[in-house]
C-alpha positions as a Python dict, from the first residue, in 0.01 Angstrom:
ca = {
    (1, 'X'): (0, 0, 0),
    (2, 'X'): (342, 128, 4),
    (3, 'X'): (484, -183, -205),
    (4, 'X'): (259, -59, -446),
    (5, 'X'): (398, 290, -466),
    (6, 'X'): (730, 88, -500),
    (7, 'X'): (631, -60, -779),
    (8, 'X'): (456, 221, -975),
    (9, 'X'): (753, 423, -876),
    (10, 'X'): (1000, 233, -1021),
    (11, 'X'): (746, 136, -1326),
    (12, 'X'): (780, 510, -1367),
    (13, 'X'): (1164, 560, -1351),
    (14, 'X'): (1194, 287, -1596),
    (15, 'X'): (992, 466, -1891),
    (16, 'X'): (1083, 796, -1743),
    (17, 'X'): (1214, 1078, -1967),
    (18, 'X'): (1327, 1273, -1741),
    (19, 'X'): (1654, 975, -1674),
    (20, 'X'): (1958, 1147, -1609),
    (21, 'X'): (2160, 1025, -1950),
    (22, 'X'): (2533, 1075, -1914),
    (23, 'X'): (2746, 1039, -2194),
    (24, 'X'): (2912, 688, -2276),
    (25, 'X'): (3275, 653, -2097),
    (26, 'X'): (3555, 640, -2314),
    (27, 'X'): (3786, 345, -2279),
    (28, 'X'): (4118, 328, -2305),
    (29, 'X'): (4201, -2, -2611),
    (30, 'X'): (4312, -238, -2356),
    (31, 'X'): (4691, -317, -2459),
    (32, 'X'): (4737, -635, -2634),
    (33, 'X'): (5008, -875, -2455),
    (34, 'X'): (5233, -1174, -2591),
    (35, 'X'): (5327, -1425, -2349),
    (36, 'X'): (5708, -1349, -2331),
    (37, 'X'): (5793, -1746, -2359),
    (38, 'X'): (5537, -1834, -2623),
    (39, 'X'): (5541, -2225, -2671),
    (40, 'X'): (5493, -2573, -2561),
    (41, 'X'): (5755, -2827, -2333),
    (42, 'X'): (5854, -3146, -2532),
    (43, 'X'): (5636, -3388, -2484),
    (44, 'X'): (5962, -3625, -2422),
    (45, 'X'): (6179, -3457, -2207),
    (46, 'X'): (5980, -3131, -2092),
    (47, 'X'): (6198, -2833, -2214),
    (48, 'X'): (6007, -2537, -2298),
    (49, 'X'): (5987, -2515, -2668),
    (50, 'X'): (5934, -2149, -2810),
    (51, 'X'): (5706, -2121, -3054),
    (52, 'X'): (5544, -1819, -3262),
    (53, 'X'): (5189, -1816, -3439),
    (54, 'X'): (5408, -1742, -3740),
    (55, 'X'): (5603, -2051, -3668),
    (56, 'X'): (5286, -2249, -3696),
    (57, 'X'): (5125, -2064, -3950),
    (58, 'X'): (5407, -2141, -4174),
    (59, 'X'): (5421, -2481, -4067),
    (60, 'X'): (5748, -2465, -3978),
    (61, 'X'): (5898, -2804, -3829),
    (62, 'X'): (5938, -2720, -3417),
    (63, 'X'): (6248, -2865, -3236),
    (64, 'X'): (6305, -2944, -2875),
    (65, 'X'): (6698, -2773, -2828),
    (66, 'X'): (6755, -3084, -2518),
    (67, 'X'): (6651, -3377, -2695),
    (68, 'X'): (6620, -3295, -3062),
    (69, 'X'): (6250, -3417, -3092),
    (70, 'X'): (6102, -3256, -3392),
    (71, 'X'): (5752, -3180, -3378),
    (72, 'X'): (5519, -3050, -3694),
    (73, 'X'): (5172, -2952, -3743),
    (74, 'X'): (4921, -3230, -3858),
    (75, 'X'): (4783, -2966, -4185),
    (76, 'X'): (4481, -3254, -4212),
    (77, 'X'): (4334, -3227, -3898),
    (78, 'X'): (4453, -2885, -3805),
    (79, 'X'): (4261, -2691, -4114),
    (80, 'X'): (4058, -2523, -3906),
    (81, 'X'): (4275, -2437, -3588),
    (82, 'X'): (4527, -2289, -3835),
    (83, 'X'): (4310, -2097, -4003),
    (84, 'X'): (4189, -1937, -3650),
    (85, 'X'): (4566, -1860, -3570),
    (86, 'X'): (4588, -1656, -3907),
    (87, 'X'): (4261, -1432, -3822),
    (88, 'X'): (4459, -1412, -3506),
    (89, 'X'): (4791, -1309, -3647),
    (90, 'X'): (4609, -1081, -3876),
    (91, 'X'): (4417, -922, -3605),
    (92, 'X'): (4740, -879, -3370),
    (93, 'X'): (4911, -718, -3681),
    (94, 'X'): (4647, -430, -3747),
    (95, 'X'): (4614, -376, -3389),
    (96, 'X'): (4976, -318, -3343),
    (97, 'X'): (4951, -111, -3662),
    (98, 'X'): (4669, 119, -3524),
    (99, 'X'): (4827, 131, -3198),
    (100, 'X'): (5145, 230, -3358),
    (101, 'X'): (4950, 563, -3560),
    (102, 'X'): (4765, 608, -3274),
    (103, 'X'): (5068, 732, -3088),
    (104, 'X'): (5172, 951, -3389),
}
């Protein structure tokens, strides 16, 4: 019978009022980090190739400094990745903006 008493027991703490309720933990906003080389290597000769989100948000042309490869984004088929990386640049701008009054 004691499985029982298990069961009703815990049955009981489940829909019990008496819970000990704790208030929720505050959480530090987890810092926000940018890869310090952001970018791609050529697909020719493998030298890392820096590259912002503003770079390809603007669609700016992308150039490999070794070989001189120039690389740009395909706007056609990239509609909807592009559109992702400006909710993303938006959202990295206001956080830096309420981390910034945040420390005033």
């Amino acid at each position: 019978m004691s499985w029982i008493n298990s069961i009703l027991n815990w049955w009981k703490n489940l829909f019990s009022s008496e819970k000990n309720k704790s208030e929720p933990v505050k959480e530090a906003t987890p810092a926000v980090e940018i890869s310090r080389t952001p970018g791609l290597n050529c697909p020719e000769c493998g030298t890392r190739m820096v590259v912002s989100i503003q770079n390809l948000v603007n669609l700016e042309p992308l150039n490999c400094p070794t070989c001189g490869l120039e690389l740009t984004v395909d706007v056609e088929h990239s509609q909807s990745a592009l559109e992702s990386l400006r909710k993303l640049q938006n959202g990295l701008e206001e956080a830096s903006k309420v981390r910034k009054d945040a420390k005033v």
